[in-house]
C-alpha positions, 0 to 999 in steps of 0.5 A: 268556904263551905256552906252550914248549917246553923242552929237556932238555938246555938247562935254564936253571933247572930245576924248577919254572920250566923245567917248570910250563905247558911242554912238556918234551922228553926221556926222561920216565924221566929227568926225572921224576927231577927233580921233588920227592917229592909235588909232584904233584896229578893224573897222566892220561896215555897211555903206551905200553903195548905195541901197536907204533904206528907212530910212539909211541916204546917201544911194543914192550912195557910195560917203559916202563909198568913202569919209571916206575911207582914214579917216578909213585908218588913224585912224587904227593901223598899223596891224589892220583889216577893216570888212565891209558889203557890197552889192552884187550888186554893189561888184566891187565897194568895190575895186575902190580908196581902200587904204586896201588890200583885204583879204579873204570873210565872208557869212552871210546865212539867211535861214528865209530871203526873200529878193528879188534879180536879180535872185530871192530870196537871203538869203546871205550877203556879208561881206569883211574882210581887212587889213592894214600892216600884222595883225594876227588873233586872231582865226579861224573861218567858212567863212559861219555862219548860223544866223538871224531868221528873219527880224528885230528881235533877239531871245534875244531880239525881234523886232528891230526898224532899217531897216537893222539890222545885228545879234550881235552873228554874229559880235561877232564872227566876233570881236572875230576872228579879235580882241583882248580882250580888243582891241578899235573897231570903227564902224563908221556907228552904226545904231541899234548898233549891233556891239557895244553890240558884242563888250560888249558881248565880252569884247571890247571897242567900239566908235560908231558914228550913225548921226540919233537921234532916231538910237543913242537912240535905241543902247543906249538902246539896249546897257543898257537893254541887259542882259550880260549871252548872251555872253556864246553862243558866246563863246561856238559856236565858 
């Protein structure tokens, strides 16, 4: 069964049939605000969070972030996990009116990446893990993963045509280590749609929401055209 897009604006029958293993288009703000209270497993997402990318809708700030938080805080289970990538530079942020407790850091090291920073050249992202109640792990994992060739691309895949697109092997591990198989993970901010073909590669069910057009279009076909062997080198890496 093929993956789709859905628009917002055209649901035929609303949560969960328009939204489990689809990407839904629209105003996450909004459509979160149709699913039920602690019908979610795992959060992981990359919002924007206020570096003004060229491209990423809502990133001239974090009033975003900020908006959705207790929406996020809503649809989780009681024991769940909130994974979110964040900026370096504005990382006292991330704390400020949380209603999640912190609970540990993940790093993303990118030895190809040259990406300009306050101090020179960063090969680094900052990914913060959350929790709501007192969830388990479901594995254990190195809080230093070595991933990313190079900007915009995946070995398996080629070139990416989004902004910022994070590496699914990455997130799979993350998914793997915070979820169950067979577990409901949003991501509430899908963009390339990373994180939902991880959640595939893993045997998750997904709902993304991503409010660009052309970003839903290109999950989706991400999301179809991949071929499912990828998943062996997730599970033999971890």
């Amino acid at each position: 069964m093929k993956n789709k897009v859905i628009f917002s604006d055209v649901f035929h029958s609303g949560y969960p049939e328009d939204f489990l293993n689809n990407v839904v288009c629209g105003d996450a703000t909004s459509l979160i605000r149709k699913l039920p209270n602690e019908s979610v497993d795992l959060i992981v997402t990359d919002p924007p969070y206020g570096l003004n990318t060229p491209g990423i809708r809502n990133d001239s700030d974090l009033s975003l972030f900020y908006h959705i938080l207790p929406e996020l805080y809503r649809v989780m289970k009681k024991d769940s996990w909130f994974v979110t990538f964040f900026s370096t530079k504005y990382l006292p942020k991330i704390f400020l009116n949380n209603p999640f407790e912190y609970y540990w850091q993940v790093i993303l090291y990118m030895p190809e990446a040259f990406v300009r920073s306050p101090v020179g050249i960063t090969k680094f992202m900052s990914v913060f893990i959350f929790k709501k109640g007192n969830p388990i792990m479901n594995g254990r994992m190195c809080d230093i993963i070595k991933d990313t060739p190079g900007k915009m691309v995946e070995p398996d895949e080629g070139f990416i045509n989004h902004p910022t697109p994070k590496p699914k092997q990455f997130i799979g591990r993350l998914i793997e280590a915070f979820s169950k198989e067979g577990d409901l993970v949003l991501d509430p901010f899908t963009g390339s749609g990373s994180s939902l073909l991880a959640c595939k590669l893993v045997g998750r069910r997904f709902i993304g929401f991503e409010i660009e057009p052309k970003y839903c279009e290109l999950a989706c076909s991400r999301l179809n055209s991949y071929r499912m062997p990828g998943i062996q080198i997730l599970q033999q890496s971890l």
